[in-house]
C-alpha positions in Angstrom: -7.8 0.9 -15.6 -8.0 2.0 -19.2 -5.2 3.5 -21.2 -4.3 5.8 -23.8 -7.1 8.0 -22.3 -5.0 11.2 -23.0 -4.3 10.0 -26.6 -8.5 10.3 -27.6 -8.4 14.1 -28.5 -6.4 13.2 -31.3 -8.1 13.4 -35.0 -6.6 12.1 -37.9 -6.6 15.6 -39.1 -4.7 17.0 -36.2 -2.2 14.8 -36.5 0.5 17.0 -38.2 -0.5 19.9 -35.8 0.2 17.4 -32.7 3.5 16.1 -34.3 4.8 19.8 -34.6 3.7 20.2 -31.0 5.8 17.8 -29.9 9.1 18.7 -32.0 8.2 21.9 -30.3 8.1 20.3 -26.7 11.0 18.6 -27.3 12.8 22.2 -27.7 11.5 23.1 -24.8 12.4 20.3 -22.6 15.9 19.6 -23.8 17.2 23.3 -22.1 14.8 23.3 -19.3 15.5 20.0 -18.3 19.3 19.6 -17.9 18.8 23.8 -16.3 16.2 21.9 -13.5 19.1 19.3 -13.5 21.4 21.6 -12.5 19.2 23.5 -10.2 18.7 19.8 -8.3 22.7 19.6 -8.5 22.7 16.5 -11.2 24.3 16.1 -14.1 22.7 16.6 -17.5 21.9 13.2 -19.1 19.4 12.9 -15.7 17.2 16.2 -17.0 17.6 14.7 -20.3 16.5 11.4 -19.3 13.6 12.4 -17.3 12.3 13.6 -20.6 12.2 10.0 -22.2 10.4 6.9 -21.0 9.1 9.3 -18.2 6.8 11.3 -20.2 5.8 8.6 -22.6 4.7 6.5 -19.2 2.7 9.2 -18.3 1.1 9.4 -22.2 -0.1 5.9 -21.4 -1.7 6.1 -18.0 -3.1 9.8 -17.6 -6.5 10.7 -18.3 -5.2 14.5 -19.1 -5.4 15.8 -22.7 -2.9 18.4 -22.4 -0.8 18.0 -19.3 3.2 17.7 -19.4 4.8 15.6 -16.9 8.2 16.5 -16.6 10.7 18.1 -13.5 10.1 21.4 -12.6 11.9 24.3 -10.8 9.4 23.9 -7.4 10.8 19.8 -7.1 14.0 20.5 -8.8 14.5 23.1 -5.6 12.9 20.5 -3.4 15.1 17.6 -4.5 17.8 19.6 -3.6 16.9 20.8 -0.2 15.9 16.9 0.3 19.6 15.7 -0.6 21.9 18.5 0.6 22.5 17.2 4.3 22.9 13.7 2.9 25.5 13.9 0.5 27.7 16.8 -1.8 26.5 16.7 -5.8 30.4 15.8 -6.5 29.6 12.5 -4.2 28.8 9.4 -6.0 25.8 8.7 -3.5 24.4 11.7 -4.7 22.6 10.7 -7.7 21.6 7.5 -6.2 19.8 9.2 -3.4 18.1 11.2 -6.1 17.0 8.0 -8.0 16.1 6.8 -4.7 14.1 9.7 -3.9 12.4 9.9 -6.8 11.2 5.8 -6.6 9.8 6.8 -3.2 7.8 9.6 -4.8 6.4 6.7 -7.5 5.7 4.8 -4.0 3.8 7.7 -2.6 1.7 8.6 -5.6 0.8 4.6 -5.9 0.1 4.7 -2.4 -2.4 7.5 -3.1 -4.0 6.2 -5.6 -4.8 2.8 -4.5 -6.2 4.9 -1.2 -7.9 7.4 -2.5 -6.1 10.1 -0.9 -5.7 12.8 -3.2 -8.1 14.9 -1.1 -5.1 15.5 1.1 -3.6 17.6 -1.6 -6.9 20.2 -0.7 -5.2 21.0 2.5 -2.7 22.9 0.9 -5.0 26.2 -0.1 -4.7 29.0 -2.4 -2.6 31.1 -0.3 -0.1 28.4 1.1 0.7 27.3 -2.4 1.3 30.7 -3.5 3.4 31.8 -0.8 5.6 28.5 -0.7 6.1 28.5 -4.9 6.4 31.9 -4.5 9.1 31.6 -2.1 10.6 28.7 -4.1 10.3 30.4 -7.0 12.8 33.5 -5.3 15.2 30.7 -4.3 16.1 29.1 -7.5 16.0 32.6 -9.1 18.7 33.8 -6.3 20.7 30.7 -7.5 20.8 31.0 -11.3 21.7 34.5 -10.6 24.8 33.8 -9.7 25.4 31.2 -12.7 24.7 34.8 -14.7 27.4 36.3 -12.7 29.5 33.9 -13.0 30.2 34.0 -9.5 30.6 31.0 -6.4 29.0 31.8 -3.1 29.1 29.2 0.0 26.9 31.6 2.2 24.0 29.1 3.6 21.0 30.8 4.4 19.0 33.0 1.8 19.5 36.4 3.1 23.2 35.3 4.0 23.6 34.2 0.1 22.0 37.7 -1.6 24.6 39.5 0.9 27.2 37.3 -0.3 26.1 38.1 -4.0 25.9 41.6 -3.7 29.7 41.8 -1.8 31.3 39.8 -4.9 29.2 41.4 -7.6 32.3 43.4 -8.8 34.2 39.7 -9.6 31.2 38.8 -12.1 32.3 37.5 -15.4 31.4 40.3 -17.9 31.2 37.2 -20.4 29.2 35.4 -18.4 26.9 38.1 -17.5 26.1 39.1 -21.2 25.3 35.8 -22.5 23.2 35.1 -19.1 21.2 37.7 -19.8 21.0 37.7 -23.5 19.1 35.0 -22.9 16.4 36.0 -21.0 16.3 38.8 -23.2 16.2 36.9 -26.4 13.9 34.5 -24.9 11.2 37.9 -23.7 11.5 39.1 -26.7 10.7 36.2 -28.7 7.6 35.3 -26.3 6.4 38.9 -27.1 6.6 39.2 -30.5 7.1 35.9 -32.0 5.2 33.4 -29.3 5.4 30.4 -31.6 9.2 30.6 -31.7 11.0 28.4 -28.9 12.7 31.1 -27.3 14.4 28.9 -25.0 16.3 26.8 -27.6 16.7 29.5 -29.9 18.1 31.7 -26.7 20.6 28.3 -26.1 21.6 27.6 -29.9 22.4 31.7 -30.1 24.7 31.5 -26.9 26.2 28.1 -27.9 27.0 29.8 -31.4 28.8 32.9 -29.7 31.2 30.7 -27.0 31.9 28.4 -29.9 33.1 31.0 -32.5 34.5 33.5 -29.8 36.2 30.7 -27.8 34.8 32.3 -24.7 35.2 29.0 -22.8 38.5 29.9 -22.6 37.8 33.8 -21.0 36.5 32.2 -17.7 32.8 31.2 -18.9 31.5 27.9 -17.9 29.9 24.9 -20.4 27.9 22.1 -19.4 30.8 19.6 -20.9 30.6 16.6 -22.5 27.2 14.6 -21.8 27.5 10.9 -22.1 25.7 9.7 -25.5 23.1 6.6 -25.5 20.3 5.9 -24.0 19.0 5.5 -20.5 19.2 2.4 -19.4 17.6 0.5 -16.6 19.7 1.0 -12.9 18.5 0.3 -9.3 19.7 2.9 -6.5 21.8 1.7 -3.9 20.6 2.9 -1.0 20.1 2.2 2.6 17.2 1.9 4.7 18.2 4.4 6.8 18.5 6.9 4.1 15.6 6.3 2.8 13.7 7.2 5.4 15.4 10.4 5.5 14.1 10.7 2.0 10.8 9.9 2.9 9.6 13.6 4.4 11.1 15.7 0.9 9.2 12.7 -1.2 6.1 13.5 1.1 6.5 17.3 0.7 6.9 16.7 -3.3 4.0 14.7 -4.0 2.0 16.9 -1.9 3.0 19.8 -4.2 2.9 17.9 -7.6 -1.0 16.5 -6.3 -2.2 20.0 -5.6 -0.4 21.3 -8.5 -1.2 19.1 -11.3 -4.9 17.9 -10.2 -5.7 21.6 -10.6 -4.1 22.4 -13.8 -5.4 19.0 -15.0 -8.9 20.1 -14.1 -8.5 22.9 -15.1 -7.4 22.2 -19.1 -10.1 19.1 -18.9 -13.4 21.7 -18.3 -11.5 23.9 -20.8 -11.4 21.7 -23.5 -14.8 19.9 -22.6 -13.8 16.2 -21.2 -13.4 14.0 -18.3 -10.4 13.5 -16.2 -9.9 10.9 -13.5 -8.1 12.3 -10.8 -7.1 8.5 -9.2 -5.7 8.0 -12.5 -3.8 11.0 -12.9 -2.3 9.9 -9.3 -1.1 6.5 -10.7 0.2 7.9 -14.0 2.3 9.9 -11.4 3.6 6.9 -10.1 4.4 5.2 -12.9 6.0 8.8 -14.3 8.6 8.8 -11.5 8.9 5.2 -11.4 10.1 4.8 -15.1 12.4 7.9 -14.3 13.8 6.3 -10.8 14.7 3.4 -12.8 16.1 4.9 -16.2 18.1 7.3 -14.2 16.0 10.7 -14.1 14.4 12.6 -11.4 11.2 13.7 -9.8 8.8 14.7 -12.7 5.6 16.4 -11.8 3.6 18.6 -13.8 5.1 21.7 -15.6 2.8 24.7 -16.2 4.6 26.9 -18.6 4.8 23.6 -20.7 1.3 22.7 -20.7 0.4 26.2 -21.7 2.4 25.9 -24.6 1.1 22.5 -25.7 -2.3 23.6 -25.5 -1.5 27.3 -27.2 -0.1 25.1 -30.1 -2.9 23.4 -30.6 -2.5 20.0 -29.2 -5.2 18.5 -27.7 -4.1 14.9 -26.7 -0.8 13.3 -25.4 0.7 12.6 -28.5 3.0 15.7 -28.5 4.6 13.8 -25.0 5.2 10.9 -27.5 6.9 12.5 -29.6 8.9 15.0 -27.6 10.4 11.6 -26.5 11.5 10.5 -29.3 13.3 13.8 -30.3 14.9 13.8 -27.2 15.7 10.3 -27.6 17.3 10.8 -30.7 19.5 14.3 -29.3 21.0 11.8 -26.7 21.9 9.6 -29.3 23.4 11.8 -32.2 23.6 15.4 -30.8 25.8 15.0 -27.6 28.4 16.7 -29.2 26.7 19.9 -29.7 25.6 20.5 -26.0 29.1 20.0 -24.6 29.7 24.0 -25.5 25.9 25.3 -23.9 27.0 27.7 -21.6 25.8 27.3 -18.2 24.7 30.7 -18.4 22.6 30.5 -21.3 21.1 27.4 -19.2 20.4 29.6 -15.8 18.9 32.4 -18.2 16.3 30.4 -19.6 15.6 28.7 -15.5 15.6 32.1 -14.7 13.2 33.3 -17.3 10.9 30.1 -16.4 10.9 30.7 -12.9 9.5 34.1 -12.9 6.7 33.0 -13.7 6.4 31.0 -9.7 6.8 34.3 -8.5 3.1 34.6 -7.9 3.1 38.8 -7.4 -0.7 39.6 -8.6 -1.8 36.2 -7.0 -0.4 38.0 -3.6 -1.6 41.4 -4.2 -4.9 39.7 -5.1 -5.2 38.1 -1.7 -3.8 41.6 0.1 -7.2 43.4 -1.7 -9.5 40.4 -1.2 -8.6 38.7 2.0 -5.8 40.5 4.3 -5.6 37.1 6.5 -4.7 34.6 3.7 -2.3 36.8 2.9 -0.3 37.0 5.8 -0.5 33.0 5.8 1.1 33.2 2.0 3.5 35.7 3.1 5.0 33.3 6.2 5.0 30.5 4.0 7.1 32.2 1.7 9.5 33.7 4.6 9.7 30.3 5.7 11.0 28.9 2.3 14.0 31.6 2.6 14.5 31.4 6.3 14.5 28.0 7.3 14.6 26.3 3.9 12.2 24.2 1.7 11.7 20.6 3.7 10.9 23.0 7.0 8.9 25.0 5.0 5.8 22.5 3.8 5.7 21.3 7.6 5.0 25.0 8.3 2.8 24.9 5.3 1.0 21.9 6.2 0.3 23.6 9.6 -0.8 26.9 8.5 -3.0 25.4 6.6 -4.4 22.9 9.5 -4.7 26.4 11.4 -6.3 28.5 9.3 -8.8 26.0 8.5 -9.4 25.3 12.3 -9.6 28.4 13.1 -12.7 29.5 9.9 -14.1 26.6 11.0 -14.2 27.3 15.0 -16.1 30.3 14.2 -18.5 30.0 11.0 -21.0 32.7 10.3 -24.3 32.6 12.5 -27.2 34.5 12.4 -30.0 35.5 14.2 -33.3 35.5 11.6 -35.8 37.6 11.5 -39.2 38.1 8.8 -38.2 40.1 5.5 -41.3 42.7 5.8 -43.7 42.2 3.0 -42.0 38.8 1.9 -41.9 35.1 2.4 -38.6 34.9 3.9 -36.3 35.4 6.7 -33.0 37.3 6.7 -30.3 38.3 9.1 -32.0 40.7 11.7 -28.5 42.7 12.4 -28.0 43.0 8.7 -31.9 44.4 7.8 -33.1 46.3 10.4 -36.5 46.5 8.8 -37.2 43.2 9.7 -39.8 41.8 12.6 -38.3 39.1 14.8 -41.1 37.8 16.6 -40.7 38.4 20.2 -40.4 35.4 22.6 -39.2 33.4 19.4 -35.8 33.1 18.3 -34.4 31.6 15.3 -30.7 30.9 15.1 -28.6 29.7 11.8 -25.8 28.0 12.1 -23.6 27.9 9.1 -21.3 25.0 9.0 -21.0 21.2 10.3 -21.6 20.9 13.9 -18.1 19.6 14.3 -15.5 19.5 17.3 -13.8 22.7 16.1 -17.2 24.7 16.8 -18.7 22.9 19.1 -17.8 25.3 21.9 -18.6 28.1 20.2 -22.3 26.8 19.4 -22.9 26.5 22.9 -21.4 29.9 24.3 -23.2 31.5 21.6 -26.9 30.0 22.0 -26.1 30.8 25.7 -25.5 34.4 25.9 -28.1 35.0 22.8 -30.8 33.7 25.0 -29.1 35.4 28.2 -29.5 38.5 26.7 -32.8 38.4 24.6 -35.3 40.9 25.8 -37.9 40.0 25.8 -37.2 36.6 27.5 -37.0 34.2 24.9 -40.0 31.3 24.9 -38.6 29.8 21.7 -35.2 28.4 20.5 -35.2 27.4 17.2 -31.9 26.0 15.3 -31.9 26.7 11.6 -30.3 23.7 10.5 -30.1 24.3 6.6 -26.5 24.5 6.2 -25.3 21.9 9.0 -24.4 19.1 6.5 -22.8 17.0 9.5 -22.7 16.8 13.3 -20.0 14.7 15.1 -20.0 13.0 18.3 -18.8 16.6 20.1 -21.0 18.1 17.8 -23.7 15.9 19.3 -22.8 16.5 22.8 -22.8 20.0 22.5 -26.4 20.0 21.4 -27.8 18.4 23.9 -25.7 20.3 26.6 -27.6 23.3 25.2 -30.6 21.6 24.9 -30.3 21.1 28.7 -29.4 24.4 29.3 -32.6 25.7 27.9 -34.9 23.5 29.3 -33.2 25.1 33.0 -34.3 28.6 31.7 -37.7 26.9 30.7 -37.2 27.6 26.7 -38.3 25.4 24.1 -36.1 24.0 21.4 -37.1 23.2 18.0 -35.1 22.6 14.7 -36.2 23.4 10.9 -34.7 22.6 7.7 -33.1 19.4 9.0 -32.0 16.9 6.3 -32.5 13.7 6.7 -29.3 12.4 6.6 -28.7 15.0 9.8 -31.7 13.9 11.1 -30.6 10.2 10.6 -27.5 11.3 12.9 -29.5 12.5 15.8 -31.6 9.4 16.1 -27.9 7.6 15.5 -26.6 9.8 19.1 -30.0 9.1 20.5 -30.9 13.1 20.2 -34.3 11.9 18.3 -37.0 11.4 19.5 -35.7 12.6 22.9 -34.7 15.1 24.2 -35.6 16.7 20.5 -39.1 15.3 19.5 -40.4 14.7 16.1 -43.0 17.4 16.2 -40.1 20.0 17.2 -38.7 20.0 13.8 -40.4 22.0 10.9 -39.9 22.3 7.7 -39.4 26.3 7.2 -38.9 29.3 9.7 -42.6 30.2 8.4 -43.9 27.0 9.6 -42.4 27.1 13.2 -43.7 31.2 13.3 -47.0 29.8 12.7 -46.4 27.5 15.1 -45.6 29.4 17.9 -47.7 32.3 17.3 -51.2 29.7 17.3 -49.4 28.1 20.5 -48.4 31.3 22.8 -52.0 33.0 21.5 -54.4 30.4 22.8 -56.2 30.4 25.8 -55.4 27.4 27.1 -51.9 28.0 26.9 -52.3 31.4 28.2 
């Protein structure tokens, strides 16, 4: 394993551009990470310490350039949901369930890398992810709304909860309310016109300012309190075994979600910005992220989008921004503790607020309305799932959607029946171009897909009732094998069921385009050379055309 990849886009030259980065990380973090703290039901010092030996753990072992590992409002809202039937946030066994939690997230992640099972993150598609963040994204949103109110609702149940909020709307803290959303205003308009401005911390320091000098702590709005100074230092959950494999499906669920998450936005900076990432790598780095934060006292970390953008709009193009946002932070918790004792919990669900908006994935839904009416309905009861039965229930139905919608495009891949482009050298779809000659007595079928269990019962109803109903009879079955990439042992037995059925109705069958790893498989299911023979598979349609036409045209045959 090699380390310090992420550190190699760093010049000597950049160096003052990637130090300023991460002072400018470091702003970020510092609000975001005690408001995700909150969000998750912790204290402060355990967003604040996520943001230490965390990141710089991740610096060491990630192959990304650009990517910030820190917690996020999707696994802050997921770490949540995993530890609300365990234990109340006022319970001490709260925060070691948390730490607990997130060492069996490091577990997972290891466990994935030493595998090689990041590929499971691909089951989660395009529309699943957006519907579940999406969904996520309304829930913590519905809960820092009423930190901006000012309010305290016990309604469980998301539509119960925004029922609750709108009955007790009139008992809002006007304080409260201004300062919550003077922030997300201060924090907009600073993104708009001044994007290289930290509108968060500015947004905080502003609100801090106001409740100090206005002694509005005293008219009814919260603070965050004093925060413990020092730093982290190492602890070891006490947990049982019992709990922890209650933990175990919400760390699942989490990893899942950081894997999918992160491996695309890692990929996606590293073709950006012209370099390799290893995607094993990135899993361990994972591992060794949440591992450094399970023992130091932080939480789950994953990968933060909104934070990566603005590393990489700043100009950083290697970890050493992560570096240093440690050390700033490291340095707050050791001489700054004072000041954060007046940030107004407001100010704090403002700027979650603010960052959350941006999981609320409206285009990415309307896109897949316009573009594919199916996936969207899968996005939409993901994200109905989310607020009805809650996050952990939520990625099983996820998960399952997923598995379905993939079963059911693969139980049904596009065929075709072929048929000579006239006055060219190739074949096309004969219901698509109805210029085309199909040769009568000869049929040539494509099948589009691996030859798999899922399809396997389609392939055989289909050739069936093509040759049924073929006038005129049909003398010649020809599979199109181009785009079968793999054939399984139903896959197998399907093939020569309809092999069988067409030698009963006294019709060829013959194969062309065949790899030869495919054709390695038949002769592996003893399909070659019998019942399918050698000189039964051709290279192109316009070979086997040839072939049949010299064949069914000579006398002797005749």
């Amino acid at each position: 394993m090699q380390l310090f990849q992420g550190l190699r886009g760093v010049k000597q030259a950049d160096l003052p551009t990637e130090i300023l980065a991460g002072v400018t990380l470091a702003a970020l973090m510092v609000p975001l990470n005690i408001g995700y703290a909150q969000v998750a039901g912790l204290p402060a010092t355990a967003g604040l310490y996520s943001a230490i030996l965390p990141m710089v753990a991740f610096a060491i072992f990630c192959t990304s350039r650009q990517l910030v590992a820190s917690p996020d409002a999707a696994l802050s809202a997921l770490l949540g949901a995993t530890l609300a039937g365990l234990a109340a946030p006022d319970d001490p066994r709260y925060l070691q369930l948390a730490f607990a939690v997130t060492l069996l997230c490091a577990l997972v992640f290891f466990l994935f890398w030493y595998f090689r099972l990041g590929f499971l993150a691909n089951f989660l598609s395009k529309a699943v992810l957006a519907g579940f963040i999406t969904g996520l994204g309304i829930e913590v949103l519905t809960s820092q709304v009423k930190k901006i109110m000012g309010i305290s609702v016990e309604a469980e149940g998301w539509f119960r909860e925004v029922f609750e909020i709108i009955v007790h709307a009139v008992e809002a803290n006007l304080y409260t309310v201004a300062i919550g959303v003077g922030s997300i205003v201060i924090i907009r308009l600073l993104k708009r016109f001044v994007p290289s401005v930290p509108g968060a911390l500015v947004a905080l320091v502003v609100m801090t300012l106001l409740v100090a000098g206005l002694n509005l702590d005293q008219q009814g709005v919260s603070v965050l309190g004093q925060v413990p100074p020092g730093l982290p230092t190492l602890t070891m959950p006490q947990v049982t075994l019992g709990d922890l494999g209650q933990l175990l499906p919400g760390a699942l669920a989490m990893c899942a979600i950081t894997l999918a998450e992160g491996l695309l936005l890692g990929r996606s900076y590293a073709q950006r910005r012209g370099y390799p990432i290893d995607a094993d790598q990135e899993m361990f780095a994972f591992g060794a992220t949440n591992l450094a934060s399970g023992l130091t006292g932080g939480f789950t970390a994953g990968t933060s989008a909104s934070r990566t953008a603005a590393m990489d709009s700043s100009g950083s193009r290697s970890q050493v921004p992560s570096l240093v946002g440690a050390s700033v932070v490291a340095l707050v918790l050791l001489f700054f503790t004072d000041q954060l004792a007046l940030l107004p919990n407001a100010a704090l669900a403002g700027i979650v607020a603010n960052a959350v908006l941006g999981l609320i994935e409206v285009g990415e839904l309307k896109t897949l309305f316009r573009v594919r009416r199916s996936e969207f309905w899968v996005a939409i009861a993901c994200l109905l799932s989310v607020l009805v039965l809650g996050s952990l229930k939520a990625v099983a139905i996820a998960f399952l959607l997923s598995m379905i919608d993939l079963l059911g495009r693969a139980s049904k891949p596009p065929t075709a029946v072929l048929a000579g482009a006239p006055g060219k050298d190739r074949f096309v779809a004969a219901a698509r171009y109805p210029a085309a000659a199909p040769t009568p007595g000869l049929l040539i079928y494509r099948f589009s897909a691996p030859l798999i269990f899922a399809n396997a019962e389609f392939f055989k109803t289909q050739i069936a009732d093509l040759v049924a109903t073929a006038e005129p009879p049909v003398q010649w079955f020809v599979l199109d094998a181009e785009a079968i990439t793999d054939i399984d042992v139903t896959g197998a037995e399907a093939l020569e069921q309809a092999i069988e059925s067409l030698e009963h109705r006294r019709v060829a069958f013959v194969m062309t385009r065949v790899s030869q790893p495919v054709q390695q498989l038949l002769s592996t299911y003893g399909l070659l050379p019998h019942p399918i023979g050698r000189e039964d598979i051709y290279d192109t349609n316009r070979q086997v055309t040839q072939a049949f036409l010299q064949r069914t045209l000579a006398p002797e045959v005749v």
